[in-house]
C-alpha positions in Angstrom: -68.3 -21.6 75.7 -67.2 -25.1 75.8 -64.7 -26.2 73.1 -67.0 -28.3 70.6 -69.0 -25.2 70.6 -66.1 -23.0 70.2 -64.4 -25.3 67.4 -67.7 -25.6 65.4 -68.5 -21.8 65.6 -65.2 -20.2 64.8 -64.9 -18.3 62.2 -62.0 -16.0 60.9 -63.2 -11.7 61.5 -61.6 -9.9 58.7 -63.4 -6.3 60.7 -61.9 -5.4 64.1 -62.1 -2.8 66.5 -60.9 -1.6 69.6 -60.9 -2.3 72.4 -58.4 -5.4 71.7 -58.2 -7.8 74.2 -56.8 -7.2 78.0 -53.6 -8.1 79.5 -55.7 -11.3 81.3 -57.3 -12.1 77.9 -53.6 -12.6 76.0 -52.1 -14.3 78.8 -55.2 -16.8 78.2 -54.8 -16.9 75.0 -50.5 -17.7 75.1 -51.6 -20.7 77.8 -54.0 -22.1 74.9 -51.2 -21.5 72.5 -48.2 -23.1 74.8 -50.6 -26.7 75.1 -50.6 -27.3 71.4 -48.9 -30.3 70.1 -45.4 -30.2 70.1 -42.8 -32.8 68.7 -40.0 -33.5 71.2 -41.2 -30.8 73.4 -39.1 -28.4 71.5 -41.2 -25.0 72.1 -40.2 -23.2 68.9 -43.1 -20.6 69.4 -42.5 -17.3 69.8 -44.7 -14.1 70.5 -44.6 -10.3 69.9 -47.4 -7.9 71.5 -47.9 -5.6 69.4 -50.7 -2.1 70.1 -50.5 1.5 69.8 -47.5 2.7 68.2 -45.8 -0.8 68.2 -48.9 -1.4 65.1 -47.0 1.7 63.5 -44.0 0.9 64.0 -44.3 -3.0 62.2 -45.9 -1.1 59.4 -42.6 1.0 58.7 -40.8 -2.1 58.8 -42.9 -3.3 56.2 -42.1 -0.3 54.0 -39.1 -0.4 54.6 -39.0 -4.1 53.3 -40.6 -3.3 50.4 -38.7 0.1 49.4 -35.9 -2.0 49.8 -36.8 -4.9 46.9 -38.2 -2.1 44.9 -37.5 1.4 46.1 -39.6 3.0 42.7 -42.6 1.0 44.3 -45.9 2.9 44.3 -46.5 5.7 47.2 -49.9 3.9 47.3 -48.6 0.1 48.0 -46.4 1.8 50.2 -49.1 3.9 52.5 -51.4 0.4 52.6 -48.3 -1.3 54.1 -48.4 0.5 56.7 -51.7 1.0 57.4 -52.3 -2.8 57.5 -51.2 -3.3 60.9 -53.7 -0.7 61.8 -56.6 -2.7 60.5 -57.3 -4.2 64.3 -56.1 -3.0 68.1 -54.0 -5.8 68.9 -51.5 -7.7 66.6 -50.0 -10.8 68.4 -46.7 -11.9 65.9 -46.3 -15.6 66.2 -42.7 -17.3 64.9 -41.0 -20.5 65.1 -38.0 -19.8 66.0 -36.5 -23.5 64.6 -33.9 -25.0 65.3 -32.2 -26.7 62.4 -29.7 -28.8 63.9 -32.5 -30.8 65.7 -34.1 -33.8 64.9 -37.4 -33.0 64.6 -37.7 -31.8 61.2 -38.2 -28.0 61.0 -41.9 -28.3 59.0 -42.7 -30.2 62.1 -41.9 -27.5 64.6 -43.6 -25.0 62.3 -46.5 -27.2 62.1 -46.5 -26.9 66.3 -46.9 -23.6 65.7 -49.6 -23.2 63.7 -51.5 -25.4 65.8 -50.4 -22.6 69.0 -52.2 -20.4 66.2 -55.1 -21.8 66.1 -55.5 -22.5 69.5 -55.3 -18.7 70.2 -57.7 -18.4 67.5 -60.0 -21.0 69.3 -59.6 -20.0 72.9 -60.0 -15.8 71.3 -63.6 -17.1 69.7 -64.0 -18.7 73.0 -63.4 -15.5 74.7 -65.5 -13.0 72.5 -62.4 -11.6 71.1 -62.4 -11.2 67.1 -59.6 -12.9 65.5 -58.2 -13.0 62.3 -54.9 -15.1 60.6 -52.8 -13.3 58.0 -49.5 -13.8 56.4 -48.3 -12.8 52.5 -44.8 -11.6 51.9 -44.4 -9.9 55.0 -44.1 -13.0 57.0 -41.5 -14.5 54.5 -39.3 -11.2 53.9 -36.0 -11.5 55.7 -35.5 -8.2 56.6 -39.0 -8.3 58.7 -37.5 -11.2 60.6 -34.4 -9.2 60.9 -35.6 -6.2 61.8 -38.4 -8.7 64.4 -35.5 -9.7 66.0 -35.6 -13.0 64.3 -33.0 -15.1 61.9 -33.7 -15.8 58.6 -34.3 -19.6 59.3 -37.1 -18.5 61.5 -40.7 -18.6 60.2 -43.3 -15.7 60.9 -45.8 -18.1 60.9 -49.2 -15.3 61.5 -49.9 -12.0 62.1 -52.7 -12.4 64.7 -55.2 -9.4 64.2 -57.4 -9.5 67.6 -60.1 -7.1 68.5 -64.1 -6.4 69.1 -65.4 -8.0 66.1 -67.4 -5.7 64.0 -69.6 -5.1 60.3 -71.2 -8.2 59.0 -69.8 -11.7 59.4 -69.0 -14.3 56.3 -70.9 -17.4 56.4 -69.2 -20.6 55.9 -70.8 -23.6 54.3 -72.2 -26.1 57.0 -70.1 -29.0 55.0 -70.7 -33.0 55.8 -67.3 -33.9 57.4 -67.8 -36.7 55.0 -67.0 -34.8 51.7 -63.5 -34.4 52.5 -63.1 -38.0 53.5 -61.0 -40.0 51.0 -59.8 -44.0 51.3 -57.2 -45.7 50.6 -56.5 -45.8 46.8 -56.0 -49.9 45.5 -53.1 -51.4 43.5 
């Protein structure tokens, strides 16, 4: 697939299934992510692999996280935390690890990594591999950074569910670039 193709036809898949992607597939993937822009060539991104037990084992540490703001929380909440990182096969953690101290302003080396994001959600579309983006309060909790191996200064930027894309696929609008276009107000 070439890339306007692939940039024009992604789409987020919310339903994933095994198998996840193989060990040539991520390494494509982390060489899209590595290329995106990147303010004073700082390379704040970082990546976890998880699969198999490793999904189970993030879901405790969400529990864990939770039980400790609120240990009277539900038994329900609880379970769905840690069945979440079951939804898909393959769960690629992606942080900026920032540095504070430089002088590139830390939302700017976040920003890099988002765009590594959604290159690995590009080159995944590209690929055949079903990808989807999530974050919440799981990828601002300290203790998941902590217990990530992470500081607290870091920012989980996405939980990267990748799989075999499955069940029926949302349709997004096919919007005129030019609805989103704004000028310049005047005085």
């Amino acid at each position: 697939m070439d890339a306007i193709t692939a940039l024009h036809t992604r789409l987020s898949i919310p339903r994933l299934m095994e198998p996840g992607p193989t060990p040539e597939q991520i390494d494509q993937l982390l060489r899209a992510a590595i290329r995106a822009p990147d303010h004073g060539i700082l390379r704040p991104w970082r990546f976890i692999l998880l699969e198999g037990e490793g999904r189970e084992r993030l879901g405790d540490i969400f529990a864990q996280a939770q039980l400790a703001d609120d240990p009277d929380t539900d038994s329900a909440v609880i379970d769905k935390l840690r069945s979440n990182p079951l939804r898909a096969p393959t769960i690629l953690v992606v942080v900026a690890e920032t540095d504070l101290n430089n002088r590139i302003p830390v939302i700017e080396q976040v920003m890099a990594v988002a765009a590594a994001t959604q290159n690995i959600m590009v080159a995944a579309h590209a690929l055949g591999i079903g990808a989807m983006w999530r974050s919440g309060l799981m990828a601002e909790h300290k203790m998941v950074k902590l217990q990530l191996g992470f500081a607290e200064k870091d920012e989980i930027v996405a939980y990267l569910y990748l799989g075999t894309p499955t069940g029926t696929r949302k349709l997004l609008p096919d919007d005129s670039p030019s609805e989103y276009m704004r000028t310049l107000p005047h005085d």
